[in-house]
N, C-alpha and C positions, 0 to 999 in steps of 0.2 A: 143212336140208330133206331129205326121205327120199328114198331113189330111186325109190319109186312116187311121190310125190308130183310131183317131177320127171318123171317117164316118161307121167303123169297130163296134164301142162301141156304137153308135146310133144304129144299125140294132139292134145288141145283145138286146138293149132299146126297140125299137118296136115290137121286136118280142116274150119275155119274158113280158113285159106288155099284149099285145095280147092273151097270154099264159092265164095269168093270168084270162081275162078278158072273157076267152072261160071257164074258171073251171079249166081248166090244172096246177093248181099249182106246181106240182110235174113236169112234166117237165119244168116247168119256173126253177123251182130249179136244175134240170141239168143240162140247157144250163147256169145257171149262174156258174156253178159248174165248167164244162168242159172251158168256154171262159172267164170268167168274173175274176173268186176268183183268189188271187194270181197274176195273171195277170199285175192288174196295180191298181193305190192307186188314180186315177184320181176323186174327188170328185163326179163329178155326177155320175160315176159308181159304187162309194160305197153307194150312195144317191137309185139308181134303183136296187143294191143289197141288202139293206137293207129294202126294199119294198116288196122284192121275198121270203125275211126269214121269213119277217113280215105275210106276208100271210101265211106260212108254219110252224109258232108259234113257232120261233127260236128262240125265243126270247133272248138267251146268244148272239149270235152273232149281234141281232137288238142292245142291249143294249151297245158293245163293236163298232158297227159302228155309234151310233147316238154319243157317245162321239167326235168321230173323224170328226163326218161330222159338228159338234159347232165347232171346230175350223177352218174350213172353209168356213162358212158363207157369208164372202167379197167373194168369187169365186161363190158361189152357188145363189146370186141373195137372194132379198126380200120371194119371194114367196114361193120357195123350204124351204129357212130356215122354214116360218111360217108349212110348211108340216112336216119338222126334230121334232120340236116341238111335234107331234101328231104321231109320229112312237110310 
């Protein structure tokens, strides 16, 4: 993966968190909708997409990315996993 393209997927992250974190859930779920879904299968993007459903009580799709995001554990670090856990 490129470093923009990475550096890309961190904005999407802070800015969809932010979202989140102002009430705006509903547009955290379209920027992940329009940039995020589909996109790319890069663990922590499915990690901070499945954060954004979670708040918008997706729960089918939390359910179908927490599967995905346990088999990635070794890339996503101690701490996130312990967060996958609590989605």
């Amino acid at each position: 993966m490129g470093v923009f393209y990475s550096r890309m997927l961190f904005i999407f992250y802070v800015f969809t968190r932010t979202q989140l974190k102002t009430g705006n859930k509903n547009k955290a779920l379209e920027t992940i909708s329009n940039y995020v879904e589909g996109k790319t299968f890069e663990p922590k993007s499915l990690y901070y997409s499945a954060l954004v459903y979670k708040e918008n009580k997706m729960e089918d799709k939390v359910v179908l990315m927490k599967s995905e995001l346990q088999k990635s554990i070794f890339e996503l670090g101690l701490l996130i996993t312990k967060s996958i856990n609590n989605l």
